[in-house]
C-alpha positions as CSV (number, residue, x, y, z in Angstrom):
1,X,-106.7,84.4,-52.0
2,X,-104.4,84.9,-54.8
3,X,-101.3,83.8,-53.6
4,X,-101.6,79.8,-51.9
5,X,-99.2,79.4,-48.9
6,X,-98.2,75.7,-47.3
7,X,-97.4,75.2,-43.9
8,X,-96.5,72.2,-42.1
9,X,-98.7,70.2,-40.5
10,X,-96.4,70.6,-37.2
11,X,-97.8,72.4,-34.3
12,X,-95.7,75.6,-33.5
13,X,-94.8,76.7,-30.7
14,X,-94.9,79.8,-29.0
15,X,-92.4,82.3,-28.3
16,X,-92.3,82.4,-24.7
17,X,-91.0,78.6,-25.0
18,X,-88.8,79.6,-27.4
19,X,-87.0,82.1,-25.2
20,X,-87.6,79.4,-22.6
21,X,-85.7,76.5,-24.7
22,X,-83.0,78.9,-25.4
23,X,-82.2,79.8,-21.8
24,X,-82.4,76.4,-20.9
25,X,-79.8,75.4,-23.6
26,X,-77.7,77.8,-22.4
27,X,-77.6,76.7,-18.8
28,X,-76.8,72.9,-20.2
29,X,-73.9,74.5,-22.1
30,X,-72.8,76.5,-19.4
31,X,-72.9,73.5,-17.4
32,X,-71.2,71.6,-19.3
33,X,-68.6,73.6,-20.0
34,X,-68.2,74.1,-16.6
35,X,-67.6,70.2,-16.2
36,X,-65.5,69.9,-18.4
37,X,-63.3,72.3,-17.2
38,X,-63.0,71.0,-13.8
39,X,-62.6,67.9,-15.7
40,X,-59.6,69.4,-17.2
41,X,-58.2,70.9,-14.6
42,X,-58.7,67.3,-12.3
43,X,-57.2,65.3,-15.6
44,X,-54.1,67.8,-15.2
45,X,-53.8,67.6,-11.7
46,X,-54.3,63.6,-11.9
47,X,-51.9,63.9,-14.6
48,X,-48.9,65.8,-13.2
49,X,-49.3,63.2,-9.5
50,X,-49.4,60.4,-11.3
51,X,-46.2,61.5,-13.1
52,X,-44.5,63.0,-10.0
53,X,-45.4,59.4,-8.2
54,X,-44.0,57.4,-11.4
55,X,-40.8,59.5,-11.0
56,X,-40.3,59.2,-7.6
57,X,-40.8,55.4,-7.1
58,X,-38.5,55.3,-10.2
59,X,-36.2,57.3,-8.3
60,X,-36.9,55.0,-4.7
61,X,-36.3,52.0,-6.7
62,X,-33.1,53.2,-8.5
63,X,-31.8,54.0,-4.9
64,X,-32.8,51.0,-4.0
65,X,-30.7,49.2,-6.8
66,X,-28.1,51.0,-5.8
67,X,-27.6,50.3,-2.1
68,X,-28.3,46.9,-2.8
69,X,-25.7,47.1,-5.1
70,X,-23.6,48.5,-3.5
71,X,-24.1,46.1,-0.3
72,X,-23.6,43.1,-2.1
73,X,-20.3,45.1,-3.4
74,X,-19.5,45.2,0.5
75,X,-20.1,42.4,1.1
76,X,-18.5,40.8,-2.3
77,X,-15.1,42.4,-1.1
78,X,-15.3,41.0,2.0
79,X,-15.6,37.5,1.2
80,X,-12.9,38.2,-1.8
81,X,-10.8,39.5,1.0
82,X,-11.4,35.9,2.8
83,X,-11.2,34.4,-0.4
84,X,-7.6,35.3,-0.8
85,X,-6.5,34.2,3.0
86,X,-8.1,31.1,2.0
87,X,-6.2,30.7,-1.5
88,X,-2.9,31.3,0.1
89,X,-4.0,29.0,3.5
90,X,-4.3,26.2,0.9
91,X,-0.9,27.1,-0.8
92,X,0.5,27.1,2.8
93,X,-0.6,23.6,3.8
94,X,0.5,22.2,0.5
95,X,3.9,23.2,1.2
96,X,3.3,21.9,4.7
97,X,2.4,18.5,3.7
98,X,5.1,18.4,1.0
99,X,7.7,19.5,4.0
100,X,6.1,16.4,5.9
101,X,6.3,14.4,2.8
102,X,9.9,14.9,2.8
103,X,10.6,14.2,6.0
104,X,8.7,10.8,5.5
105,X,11.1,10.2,2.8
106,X,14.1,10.7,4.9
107,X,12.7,8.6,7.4
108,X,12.7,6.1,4.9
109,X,16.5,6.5,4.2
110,X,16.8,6.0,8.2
111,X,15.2,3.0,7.8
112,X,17.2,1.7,5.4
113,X,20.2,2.7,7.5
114,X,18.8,1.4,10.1
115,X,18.0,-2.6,8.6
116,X,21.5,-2.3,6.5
117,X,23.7,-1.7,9.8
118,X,21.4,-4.6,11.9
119,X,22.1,-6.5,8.7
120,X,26.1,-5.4,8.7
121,X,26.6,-6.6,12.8
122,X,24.4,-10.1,11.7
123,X,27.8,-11.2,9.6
124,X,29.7,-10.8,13.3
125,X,30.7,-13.9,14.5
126,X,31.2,-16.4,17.4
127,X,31.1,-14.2,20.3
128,X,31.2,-11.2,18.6
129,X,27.7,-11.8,17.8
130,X,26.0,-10.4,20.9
131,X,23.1,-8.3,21.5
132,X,25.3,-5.0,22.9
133,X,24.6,-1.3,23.3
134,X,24.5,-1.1,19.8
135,X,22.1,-3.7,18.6
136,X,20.0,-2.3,21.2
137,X,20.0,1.4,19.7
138,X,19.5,0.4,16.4
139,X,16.8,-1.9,17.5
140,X,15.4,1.2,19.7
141,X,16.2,3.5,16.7
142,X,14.1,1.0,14.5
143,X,10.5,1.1,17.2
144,X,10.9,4.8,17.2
145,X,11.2,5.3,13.8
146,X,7.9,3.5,13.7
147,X,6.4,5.8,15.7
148,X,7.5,8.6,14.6
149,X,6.4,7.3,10.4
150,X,2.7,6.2,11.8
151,X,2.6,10.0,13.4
152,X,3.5,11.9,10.4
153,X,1.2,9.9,7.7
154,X,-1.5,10.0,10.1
155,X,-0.9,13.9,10.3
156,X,-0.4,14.2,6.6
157,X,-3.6,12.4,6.4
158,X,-5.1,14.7,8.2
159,X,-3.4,17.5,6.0
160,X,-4.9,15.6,2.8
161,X,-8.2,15.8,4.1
162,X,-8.3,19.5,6.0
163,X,-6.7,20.8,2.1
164,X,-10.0,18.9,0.4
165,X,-12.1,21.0,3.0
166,X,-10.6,24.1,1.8
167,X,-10.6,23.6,-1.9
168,X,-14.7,22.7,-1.4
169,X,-14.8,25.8,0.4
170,X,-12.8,27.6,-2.2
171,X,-14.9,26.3,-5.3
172,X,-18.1,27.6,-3.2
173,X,-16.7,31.0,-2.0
174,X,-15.7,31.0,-6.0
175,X,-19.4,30.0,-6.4
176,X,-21.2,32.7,-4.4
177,X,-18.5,35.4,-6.2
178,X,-19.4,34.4,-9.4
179,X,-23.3,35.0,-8.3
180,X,-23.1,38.4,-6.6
181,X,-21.0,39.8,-9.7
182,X,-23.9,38.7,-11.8
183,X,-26.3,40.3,-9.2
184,X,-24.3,43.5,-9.6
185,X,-23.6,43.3,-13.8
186,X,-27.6,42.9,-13.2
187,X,-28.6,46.1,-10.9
188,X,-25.9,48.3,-13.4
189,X,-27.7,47.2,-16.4
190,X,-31.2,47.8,-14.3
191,X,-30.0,51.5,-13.5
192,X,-29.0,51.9,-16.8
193,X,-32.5,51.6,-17.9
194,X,-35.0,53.8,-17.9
195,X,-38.5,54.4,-19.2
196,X,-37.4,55.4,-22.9
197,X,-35.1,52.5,-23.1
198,X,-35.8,50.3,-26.5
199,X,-35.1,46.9,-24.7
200,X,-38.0,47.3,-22.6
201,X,-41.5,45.2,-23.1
202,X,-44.3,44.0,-21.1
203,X,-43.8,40.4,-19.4
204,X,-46.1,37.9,-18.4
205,X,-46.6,37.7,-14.9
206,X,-43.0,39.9,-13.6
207,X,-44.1,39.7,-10.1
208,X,-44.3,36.1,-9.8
209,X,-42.6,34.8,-6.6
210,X,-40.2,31.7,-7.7
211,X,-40.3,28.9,-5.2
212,X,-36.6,29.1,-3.9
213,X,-36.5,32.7,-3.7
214,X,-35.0,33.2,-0.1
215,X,-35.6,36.3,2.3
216,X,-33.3,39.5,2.6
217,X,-32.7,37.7,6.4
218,X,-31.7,34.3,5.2
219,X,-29.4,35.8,2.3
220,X,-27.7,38.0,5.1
221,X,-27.3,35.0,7.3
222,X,-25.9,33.0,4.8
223,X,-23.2,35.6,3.9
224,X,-22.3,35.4,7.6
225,X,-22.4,32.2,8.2
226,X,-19.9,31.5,4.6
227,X,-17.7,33.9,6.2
228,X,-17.6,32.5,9.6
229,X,-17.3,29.4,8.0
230,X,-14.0,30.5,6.2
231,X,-12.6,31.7,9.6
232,X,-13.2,28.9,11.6
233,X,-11.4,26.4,8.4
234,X,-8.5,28.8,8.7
235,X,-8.3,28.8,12.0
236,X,-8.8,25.1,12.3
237,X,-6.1,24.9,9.3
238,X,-3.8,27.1,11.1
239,X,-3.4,24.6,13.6
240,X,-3.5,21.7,12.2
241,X,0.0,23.6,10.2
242,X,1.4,24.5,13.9
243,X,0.9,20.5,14.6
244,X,3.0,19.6,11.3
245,X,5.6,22.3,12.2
246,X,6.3,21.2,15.6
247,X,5.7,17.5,14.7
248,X,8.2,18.0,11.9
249,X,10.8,19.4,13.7
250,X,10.0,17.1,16.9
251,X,10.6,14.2,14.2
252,X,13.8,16.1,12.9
253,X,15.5,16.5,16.6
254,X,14.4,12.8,17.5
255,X,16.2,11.2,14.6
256,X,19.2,13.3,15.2
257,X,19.2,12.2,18.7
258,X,18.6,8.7,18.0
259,X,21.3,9.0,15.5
260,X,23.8,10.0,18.0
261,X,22.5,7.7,20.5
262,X,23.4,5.0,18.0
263,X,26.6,6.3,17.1
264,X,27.8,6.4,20.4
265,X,26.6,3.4,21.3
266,X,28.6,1.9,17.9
267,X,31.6,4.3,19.4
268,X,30.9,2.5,22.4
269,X,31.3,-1.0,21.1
270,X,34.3,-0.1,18.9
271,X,36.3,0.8,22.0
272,X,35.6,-1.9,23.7
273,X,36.2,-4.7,20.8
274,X,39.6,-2.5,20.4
275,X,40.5,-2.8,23.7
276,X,39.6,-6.8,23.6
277,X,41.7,-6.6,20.2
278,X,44.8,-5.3,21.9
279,X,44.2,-6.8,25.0
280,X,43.7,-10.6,23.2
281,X,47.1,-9.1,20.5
282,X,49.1,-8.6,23.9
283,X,48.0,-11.7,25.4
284,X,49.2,-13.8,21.9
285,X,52.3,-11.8,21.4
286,X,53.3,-13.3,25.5
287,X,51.9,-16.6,24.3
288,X,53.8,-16.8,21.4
289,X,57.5,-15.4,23.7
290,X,55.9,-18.5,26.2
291,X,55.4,-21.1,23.6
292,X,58.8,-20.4,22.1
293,X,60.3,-20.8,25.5
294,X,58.7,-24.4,26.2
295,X,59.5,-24.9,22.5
296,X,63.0,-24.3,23.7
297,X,62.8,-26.4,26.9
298,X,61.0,-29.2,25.8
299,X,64.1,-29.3,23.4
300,X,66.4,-29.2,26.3
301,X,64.3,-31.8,28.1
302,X,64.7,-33.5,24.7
303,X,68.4,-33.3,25.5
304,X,68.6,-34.1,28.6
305,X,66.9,-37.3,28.3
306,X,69.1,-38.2,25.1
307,X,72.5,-37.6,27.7
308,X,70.2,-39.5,30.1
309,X,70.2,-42.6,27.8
310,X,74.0,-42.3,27.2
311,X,74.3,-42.5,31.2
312,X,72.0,-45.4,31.2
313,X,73.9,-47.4,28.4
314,X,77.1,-46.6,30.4
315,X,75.7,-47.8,34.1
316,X,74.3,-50.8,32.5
317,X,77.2,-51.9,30.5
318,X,79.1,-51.1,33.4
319,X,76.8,-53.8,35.4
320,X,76.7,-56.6,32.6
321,X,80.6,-56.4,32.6
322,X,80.7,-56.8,36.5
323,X,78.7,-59.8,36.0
324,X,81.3,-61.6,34.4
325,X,83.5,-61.5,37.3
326,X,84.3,-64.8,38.7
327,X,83.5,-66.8,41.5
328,X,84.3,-65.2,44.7
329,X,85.2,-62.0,42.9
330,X,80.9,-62.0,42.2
331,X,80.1,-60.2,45.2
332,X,77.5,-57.7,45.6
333,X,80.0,-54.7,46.6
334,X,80.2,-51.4,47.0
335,X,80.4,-50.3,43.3
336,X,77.6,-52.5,42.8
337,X,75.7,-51.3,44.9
338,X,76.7,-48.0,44.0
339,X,75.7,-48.9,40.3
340,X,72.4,-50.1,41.4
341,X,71.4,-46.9,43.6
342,X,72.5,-44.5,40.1
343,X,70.8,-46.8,38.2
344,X,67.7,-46.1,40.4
345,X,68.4,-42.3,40.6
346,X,69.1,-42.2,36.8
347,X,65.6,-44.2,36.3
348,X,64.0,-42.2,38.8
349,X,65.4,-38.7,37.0
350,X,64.8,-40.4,33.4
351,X,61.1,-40.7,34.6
352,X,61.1,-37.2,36.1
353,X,62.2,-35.6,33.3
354,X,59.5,-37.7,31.1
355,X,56.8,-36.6,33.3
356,X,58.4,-33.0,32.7
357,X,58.5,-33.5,29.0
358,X,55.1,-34.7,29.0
359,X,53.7,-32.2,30.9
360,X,55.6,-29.2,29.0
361,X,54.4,-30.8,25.7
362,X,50.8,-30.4,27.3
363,X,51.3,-27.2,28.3
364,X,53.0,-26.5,24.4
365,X,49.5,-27.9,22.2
366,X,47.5,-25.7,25.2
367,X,49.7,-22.9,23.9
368,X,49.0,-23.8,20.4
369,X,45.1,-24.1,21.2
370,X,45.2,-21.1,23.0
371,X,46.7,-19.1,20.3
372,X,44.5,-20.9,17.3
373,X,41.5,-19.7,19.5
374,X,43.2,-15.8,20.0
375,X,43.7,-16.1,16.0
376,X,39.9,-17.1,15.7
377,X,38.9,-14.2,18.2
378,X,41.5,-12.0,16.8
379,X,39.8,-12.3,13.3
380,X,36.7,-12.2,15.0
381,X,37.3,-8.4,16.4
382,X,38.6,-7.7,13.6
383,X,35.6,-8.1,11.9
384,X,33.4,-6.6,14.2
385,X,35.5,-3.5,14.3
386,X,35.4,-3.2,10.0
387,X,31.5,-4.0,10.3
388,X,31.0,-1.2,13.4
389,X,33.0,1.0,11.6
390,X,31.2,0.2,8.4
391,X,28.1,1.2,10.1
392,X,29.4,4.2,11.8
393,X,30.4,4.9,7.7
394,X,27.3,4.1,6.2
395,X,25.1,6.4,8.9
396,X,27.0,9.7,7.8
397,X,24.4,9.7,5.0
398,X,22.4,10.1,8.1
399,X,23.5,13.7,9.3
400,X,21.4,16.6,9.3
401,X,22.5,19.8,6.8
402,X,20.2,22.1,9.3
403,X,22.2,21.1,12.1
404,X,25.3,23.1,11.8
């Protein structure tokens, strides 16, 4: 051969298996086109769910957010609502307890009124110093004031103590505010966001459950239970407000009728230490017309006992010179006789009118005694009457302005 051919040393094949090779690699083709159009069409389908169920659980948990929101908004309003009664029930008792305060500190002026006019009657004295229906007013007017002090510090107490309550309650119903306005600032800016958002990142572990995280059915019963809690301190407040009302103004109409109780009964005792003045000023002014008159008759007496002696001289010179008759003419005689019986009669009436004397000079220094002690008694009502009426003075400081 002329021209040399090479071949290679690889067995050929025929062409029946070529034909058969080819139809076989169009059925894998075939096939796999067919695959991967289902493929396709199952990734599309897969695709397009997956996005609907991304958008609508979006779209549940945005709705979500937003009821929540707006039922801690509810609810938020509600307790500010309570929150408010509450600010002004604490305002209210405040004032209360000032009111109370107040009357306290008018009590404490009664007192003083009180102790100053027991101090005032104390400087009465000799029998002017008695325990009468005065001193036993004030001294009533003093036990009741007592009372009536212990019952309004133990009530302010009690007011001190129920206005702590409140202000704890206050700074936690501020408290639990504060937190469901951050809830809410916290679901807007949640709603706000979205799946494009640039402040958005992967976190480690975001569904971890925290240890004090509490259930949907404890945080309602808490809500509840704060604002049952609020109504029963403002209820309980309330009347513990009614008790210092009443209390106050039961304080305010006892001391006004205790005042006038005491009043009267110092009135009282000022008529009657007048009417003992007049009666003891009467009873001098007739001593002093009597002792003048035995003034006069012991001066008379006086008198008569000094014409007395000059009728004594004359019967006993009369009876010395009828002793120095003589002899015979010594006789005991009628005028002799006669002499003696008006010396006895003069004697007799000399002694009589001693006796008299005596007895109207007793009677006189009685007078005088008598009249010394209406003087001390006089000066002694006299005083009582300017302390009473000091008292009566002193205790207008006392009157009520609300009474009129």
């Amino acid at each position: 051969m002329s021209i040399v051919t090479f071949e290679k040393p690889v067995p050929n094949i025929s062409e029946s298996d070529w034909n058969y090779k080819l139809i076989e690699l169009r059925g894998s083709c075939d096939r796999s086109r067919n695959c991967a159009f289902t493929l396709g069409n199952e990734s599309h389908r897969l695709r397009n769910e997956t996005d609907l169920t991304t958008y609508w659980g979006t779209c549940r948990t945005n709705s979500d957010i937003a009821d929540r929101q707006s039922e801690i908004t509810r609810w938020k309003h509600k307790i500010e609502l309570w929150s408010a009664n509450l600010q002004k029930e604490i305002e209210q008792m405040i004032l209360e307890k000032k009111e109370n305060e107040k009357a306290i500190e008018f009590q404490n002026l009664n007192f003083t009124v009180t102790n100053h006019c027991l101090s005032l009657r104390d400087e009465r004295g000799g029998e002017d110093l008695c325990y009468d229906i005065a001193s036993i007013e004030l001294k009533n007017e003093q036990l009741t004031l007592e009372k009536l002090k212990t019952s309004l510090a133990e009530i302010c107490q009690n007011a001190w103590e129920k206005i702590n309550q409140l202000e704890e309650l206050q700074m936690n119903v501020i408290k639990d505010l504060e937190n469901k306005n951050n809830t809410i600032q916290i679901d807007s800016e949640l709603l706000i966001m979205t799946k494009d958002s640039e402040n958005i990142s992967l976190k480690p572990d975001p569904l971890r459950a925290p240890k004090d995280i509490n259930t949907y059915e404890k945080w309602l019963q808490q809500c509840t239970n704060l604002i049952q809690r609020i109504e029963h301190e403002l209820l309980s407040s309330e009347k513990l407000r009614e008790r210092m009302y009443l209390l106050r103004h039961k304080t305010k109409s006892d001391m006004i009728a205790l005042n006038d109780k005491v009043n009267f009964g110092l009135r009282k005792r000022i008529y009657y230490t007048e009417r003992a003045k007049y009666e003891l000023e009467w009873q001098k002014k007739n001593m002093i017309l009597d002792k003048e008159t035995l003034l006069k008759e012991i001066n008379k007496l006086e008198d008569a006992l000094d014409r007395k002696l000059n009728s004594k001289k004359l019967i006993e010179s009369r009876y010395e010179e009828r002793l120095y008759r003589d002899e015979v003419e010594l006789c005991l005689d009628k005028p002799t006789i006669g002499l003696q019986k008006e010396n006895a009669l003069l004697d007799n009436s000399t002694k009589m009118l001693n006796d008299k004397l005596n007895q109207t000079k007793a009677m006189h220094t009685v007078l005088i005694g008598h009249l010394n002690l209406i003087d001390e008694q006089l000066k002694n009502k006299t005083h009582a009457l300017n302390v009473d009426q000091k008292c009566l003075q002193y205790r207008v400081q006392l009157e009520d302005p609300d009474r009129n």
